[in-house]
C-alpha positions in Angstrom: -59.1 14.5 -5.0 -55.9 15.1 -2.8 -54.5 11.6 -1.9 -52.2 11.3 1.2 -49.1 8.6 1.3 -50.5 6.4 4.7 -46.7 5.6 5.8 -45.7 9.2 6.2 -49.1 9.9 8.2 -49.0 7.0 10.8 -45.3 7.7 12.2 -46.4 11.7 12.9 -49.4 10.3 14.3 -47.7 8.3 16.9 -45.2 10.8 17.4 -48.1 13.4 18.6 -49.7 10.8 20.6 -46.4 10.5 22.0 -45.7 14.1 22.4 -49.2 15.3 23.8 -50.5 15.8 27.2 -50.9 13.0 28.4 -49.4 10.9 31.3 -46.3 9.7 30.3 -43.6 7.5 32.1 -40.2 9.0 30.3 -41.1 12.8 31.1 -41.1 11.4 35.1 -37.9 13.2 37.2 -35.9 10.9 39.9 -36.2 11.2 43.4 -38.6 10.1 46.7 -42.4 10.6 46.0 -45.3 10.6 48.9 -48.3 9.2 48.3 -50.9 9.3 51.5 -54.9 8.2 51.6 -57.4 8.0 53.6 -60.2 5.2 54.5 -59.2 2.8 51.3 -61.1 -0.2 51.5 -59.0 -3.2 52.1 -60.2 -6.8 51.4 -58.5 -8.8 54.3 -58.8 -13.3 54.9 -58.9 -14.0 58.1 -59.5 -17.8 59.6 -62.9 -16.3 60.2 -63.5 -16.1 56.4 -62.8 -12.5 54.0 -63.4 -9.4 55.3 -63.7 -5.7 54.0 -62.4 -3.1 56.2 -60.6 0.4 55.7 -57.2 1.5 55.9 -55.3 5.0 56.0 -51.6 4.8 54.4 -48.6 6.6 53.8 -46.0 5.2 51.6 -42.5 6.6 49.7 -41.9 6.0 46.6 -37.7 6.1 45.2 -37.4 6.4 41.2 -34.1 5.7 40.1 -32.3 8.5 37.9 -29.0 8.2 35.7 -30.9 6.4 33.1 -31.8 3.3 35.5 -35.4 4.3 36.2 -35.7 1.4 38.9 -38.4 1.6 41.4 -38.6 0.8 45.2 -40.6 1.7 48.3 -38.4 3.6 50.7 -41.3 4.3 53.3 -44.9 2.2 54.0 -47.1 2.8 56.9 -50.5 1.1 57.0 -53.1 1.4 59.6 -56.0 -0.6 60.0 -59.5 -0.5 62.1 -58.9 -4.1 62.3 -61.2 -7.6 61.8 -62.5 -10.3 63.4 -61.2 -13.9 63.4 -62.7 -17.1 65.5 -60.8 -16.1 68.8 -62.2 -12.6 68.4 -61.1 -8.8 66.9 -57.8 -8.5 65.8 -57.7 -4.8 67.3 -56.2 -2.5 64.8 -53.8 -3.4 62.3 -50.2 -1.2 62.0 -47.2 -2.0 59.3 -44.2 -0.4 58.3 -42.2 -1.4 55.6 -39.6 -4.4 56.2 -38.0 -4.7 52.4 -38.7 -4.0 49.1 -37.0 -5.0 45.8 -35.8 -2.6 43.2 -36.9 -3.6 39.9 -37.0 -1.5 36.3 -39.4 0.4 35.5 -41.1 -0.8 31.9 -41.3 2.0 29.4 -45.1 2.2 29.2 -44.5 2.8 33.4 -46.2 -1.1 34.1 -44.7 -1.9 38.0 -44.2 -5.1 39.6 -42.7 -4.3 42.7 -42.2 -7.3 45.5 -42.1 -5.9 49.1 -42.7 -7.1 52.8 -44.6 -5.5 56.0 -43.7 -6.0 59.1 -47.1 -6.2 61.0 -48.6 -5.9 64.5 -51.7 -6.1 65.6 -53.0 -6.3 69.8 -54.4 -10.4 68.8 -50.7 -11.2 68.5 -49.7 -10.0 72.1 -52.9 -12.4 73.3 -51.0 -15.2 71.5 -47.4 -14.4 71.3 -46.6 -12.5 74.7 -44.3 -9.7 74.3 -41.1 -11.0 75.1 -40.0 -8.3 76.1 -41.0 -6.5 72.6 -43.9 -7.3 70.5 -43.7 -9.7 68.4 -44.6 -8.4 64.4 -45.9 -10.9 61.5 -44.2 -10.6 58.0 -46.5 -10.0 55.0 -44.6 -10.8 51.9 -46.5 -9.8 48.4 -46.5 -7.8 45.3 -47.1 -4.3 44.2 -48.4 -4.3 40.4 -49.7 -1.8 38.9 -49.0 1.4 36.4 -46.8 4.3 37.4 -47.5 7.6 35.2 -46.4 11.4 35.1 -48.1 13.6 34.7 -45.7 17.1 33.3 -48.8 19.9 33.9 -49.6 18.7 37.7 -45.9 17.6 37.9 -46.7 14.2 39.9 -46.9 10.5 39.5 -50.1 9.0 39.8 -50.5 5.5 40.9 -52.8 2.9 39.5 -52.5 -0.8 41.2 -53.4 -3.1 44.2 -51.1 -4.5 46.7 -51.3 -7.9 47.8 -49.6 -9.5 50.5 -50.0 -13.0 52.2 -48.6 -14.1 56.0 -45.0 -15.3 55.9 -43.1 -17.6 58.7 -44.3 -17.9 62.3 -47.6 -16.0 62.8 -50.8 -16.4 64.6 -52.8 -18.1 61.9 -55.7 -15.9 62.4 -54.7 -13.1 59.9 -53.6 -14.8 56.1 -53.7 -12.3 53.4 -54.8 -8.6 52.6 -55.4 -7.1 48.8 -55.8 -3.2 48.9 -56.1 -0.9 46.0 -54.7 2.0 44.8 -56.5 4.7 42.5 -54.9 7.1 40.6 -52.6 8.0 43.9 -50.9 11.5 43.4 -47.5 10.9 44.5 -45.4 14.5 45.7 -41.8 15.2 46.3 -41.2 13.9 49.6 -40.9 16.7 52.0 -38.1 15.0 53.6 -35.5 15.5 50.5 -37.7 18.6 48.6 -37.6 20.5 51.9 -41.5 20.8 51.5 -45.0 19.1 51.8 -47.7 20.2 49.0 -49.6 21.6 51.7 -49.9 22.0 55.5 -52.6 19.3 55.6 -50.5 16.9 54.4 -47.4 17.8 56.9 -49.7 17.4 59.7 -50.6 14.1 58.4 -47.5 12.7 57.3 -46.0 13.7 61.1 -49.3 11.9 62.8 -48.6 8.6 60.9 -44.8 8.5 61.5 -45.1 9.1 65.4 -48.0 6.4 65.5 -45.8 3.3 63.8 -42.2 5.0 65.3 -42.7 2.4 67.6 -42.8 -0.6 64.8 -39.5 1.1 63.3 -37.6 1.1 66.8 -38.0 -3.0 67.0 
């Protein structure tokens, strides 16, 4: 019988598994990726106890080239139906993005990515009368979670949950909000690429930005 020396097999093993198709962070080119879904549920804590609700989003995402391979959230727009609380319904929930940090990006693509919303909501005008501009919450949190690419579909996917909590002054009504993300296709952002993947997705991108333009302006 043929025997076969186990070192030599093990490291061309692992250098297949490395090599296959599969989703891998290293094969992943720099730039601004769009990610966009529709009717995500959304676990929100009100002072009215925890709700579940949906939410539509939008959200950029910026790798970092020349060897850096940071990661950071150049765009976020979140859109809510909304909850209720002990004063009544919140009305429906808008953010944009505020900050985000820049991290490194591990080499098995893990993310860890610390952001902040800036949020508004019609409750808050009831409570905090526009003066003479709205005034927006801050929602400070994490975004953890795996960042793949996939080389045949050329896109990142995105597998992770963001969870943010109420920071400073705020209403007290609103606490916290966890929402997931499931194997999110991220594109080339048609802002830099020149391009959306599709028409359906232009139309939807442009609806999003002109509804939280507003939230941007303050």
């Amino acid at each position: 019988m043929k025997t076969h020396d186990v070192t030599k097999i093990l490291p061309a093993v692992a250098l297949a598994l490395l090599l296959g198709p599969t989703l891998v962070w290293a094969a992943g080119p720099a730039g601004s990726f769009l990610g966009a879904v529709n009717d995500v549920p959304v676990t929100i804590e009100t002072n009215n106890g925890v709700q579940t609700t949906s939410a539509d989003l939008n959200f950029v995402l910026a790798v970092g080239g020349n060897g850096s391979r940071t990661v950071s959230l150049r765009d976020f727009d979140l859109s809510s139906p909304g909850v209720t609380t002990t004063v009544g319904s919140t009305g429906t929930l808008t953010g944009s993005l505020k900050a985000s940090a820049k991290p490194p990006q591990t080499i098995d693509g893990r993310l860890n990515l610390a952001l902040a919303l800036s949020v508004h909501y019609p409750l808050i005008d009831r409570i905090f009368p526009p003066s003479p501009q709205p005034y927006l919450e801050t929602f400070g949190g994490k975004l953890t979670g795996t960042l793949t690419y996939d080389p045949g579909a050329a896109t990142y996917h995105l597998d992770g949950i963001l969870h943010l909590s109420v920071k400073g002054a705020a209403t007290g009504k609103v606490l916290s909000l966890d929402l997931p993300l499931d194997n999110v296709a991220l594109q080339p952002d048609g802002r830099e690429a020149g391009l959306y993947p599709t028409r359906d997705r232009q139309a939807q991108v442009g609806v999003w930005r002109s509804r939280l333009a507003w939230v941007r302006s303050l």
